[in-house]
N, C-alpha and C positions, 0 to 999 in steps of 0.2 A: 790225631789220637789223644794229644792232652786234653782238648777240651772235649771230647769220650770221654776221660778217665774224670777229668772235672765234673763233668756231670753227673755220671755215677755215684760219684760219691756223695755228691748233694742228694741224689734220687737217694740213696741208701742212709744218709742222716736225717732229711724226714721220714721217712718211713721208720726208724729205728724211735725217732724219739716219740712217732704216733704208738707204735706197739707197746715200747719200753718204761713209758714211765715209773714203773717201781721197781723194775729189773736188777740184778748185778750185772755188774760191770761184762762179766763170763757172758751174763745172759744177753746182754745189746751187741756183745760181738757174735754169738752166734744169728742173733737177730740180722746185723748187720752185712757179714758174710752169706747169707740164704738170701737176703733182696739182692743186695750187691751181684751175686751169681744168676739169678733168676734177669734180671736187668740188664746185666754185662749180656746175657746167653740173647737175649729179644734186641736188643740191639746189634748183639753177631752176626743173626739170623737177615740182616741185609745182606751182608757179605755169604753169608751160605757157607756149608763144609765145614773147615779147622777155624772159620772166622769165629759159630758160634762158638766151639769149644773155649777160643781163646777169649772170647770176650767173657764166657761165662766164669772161669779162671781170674781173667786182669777184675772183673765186676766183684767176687766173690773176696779176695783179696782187698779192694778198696774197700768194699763193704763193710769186712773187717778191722779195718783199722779204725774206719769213721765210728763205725758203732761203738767201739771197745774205747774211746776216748770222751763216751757221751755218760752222763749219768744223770739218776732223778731233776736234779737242779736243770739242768738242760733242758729237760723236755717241761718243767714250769716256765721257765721263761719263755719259750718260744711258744706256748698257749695263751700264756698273756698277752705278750706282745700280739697273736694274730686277732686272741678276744678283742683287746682294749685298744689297741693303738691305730690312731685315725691315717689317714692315707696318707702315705710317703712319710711316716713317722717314727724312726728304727729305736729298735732298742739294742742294745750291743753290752755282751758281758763276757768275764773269763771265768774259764772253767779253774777254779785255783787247785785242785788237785789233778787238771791233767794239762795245765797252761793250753788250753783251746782257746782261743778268743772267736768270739760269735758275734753277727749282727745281722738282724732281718729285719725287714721292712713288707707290711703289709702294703701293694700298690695298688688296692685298688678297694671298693666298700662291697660289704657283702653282696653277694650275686647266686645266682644257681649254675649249676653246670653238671652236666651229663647226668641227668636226674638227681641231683644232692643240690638243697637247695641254700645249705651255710657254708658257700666256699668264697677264696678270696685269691687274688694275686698276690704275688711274694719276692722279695727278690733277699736273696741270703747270700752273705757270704762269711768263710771261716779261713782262721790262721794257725796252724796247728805244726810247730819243730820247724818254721822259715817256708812252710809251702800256704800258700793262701786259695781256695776256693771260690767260686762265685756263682748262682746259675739262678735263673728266673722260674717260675712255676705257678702250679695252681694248688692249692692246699684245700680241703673239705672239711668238716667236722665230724666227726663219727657221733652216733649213739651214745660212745661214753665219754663223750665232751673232747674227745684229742681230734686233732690237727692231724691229718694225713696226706701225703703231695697225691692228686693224681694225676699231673701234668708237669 
């Protein structure tokens, strides 16, 4: 179940920081809690019945914390880092107004995937009040130049 909730949250901090870059703070946590529950619920949905309810509950909740702790500065650095930084080459920083410490790394060079053709490997992890994060993924570029996971 931790490494559910691990991942969730990573699902719901990229996502948060592909939608949020200009956001308030108010706004990346609702951002955060609507993927996080949406995510928690689809991953429930193995389990079937009160699984998804509860996953969409525990997803909806991580979600919100991850997001509510992210702000503009966040979501530049980790565009940069997936723009410019060559493979297995992390960039790692602190959030100084919410003590997050972050670090991704892009593993792998641009590639296509599932019809998008500027996506990349990633592996991120976060440090946020003694709990630490980790999870692998595939990130894409949108249209208006963000980084969004879709794997």
């Amino acid at each position: 179940m931790k490494q559910i909730i691990t991942k969730l949250s990573i699902v719901a901090l990229m996502v948060s920081l592909a939608a949020c870059s200009t956001n308030t703070r108010q706004d990346n946590t609702v951002v955060g809690a609507g993927t996080g529950a949406v995510v928690g619920g689809l991953l429930g949905a193995i389990g079937g019945g009160w699984v998804i309810a509860a996953g969409a509950v525990v997803g909806g909740v991580v979600g919100g914390v991850v997001g509510h702790s992210m702000d503009s500065t966040d979501t530049v650095a980790i565009n940069t880092s997936m723009d410019k930084n060559s493979i297995n080459v992390p960039s790692n920083w602190t959030n100084t107004k919410t003590g997050t410490w972050y670090k991704i790394t892009p593993t792998s060079p641009v590639m296509a995937y599932k019809g998008s053709t500027y996506c990349r490997h990633y592996t991120v992890y976060t440090k946020h009040n003694g709990k630490s994060t980790h999870t692998n993924g595939v990130a894409c570029r949108n249209s208006d130049g963000l980084w969004q996971q879709v794997r």
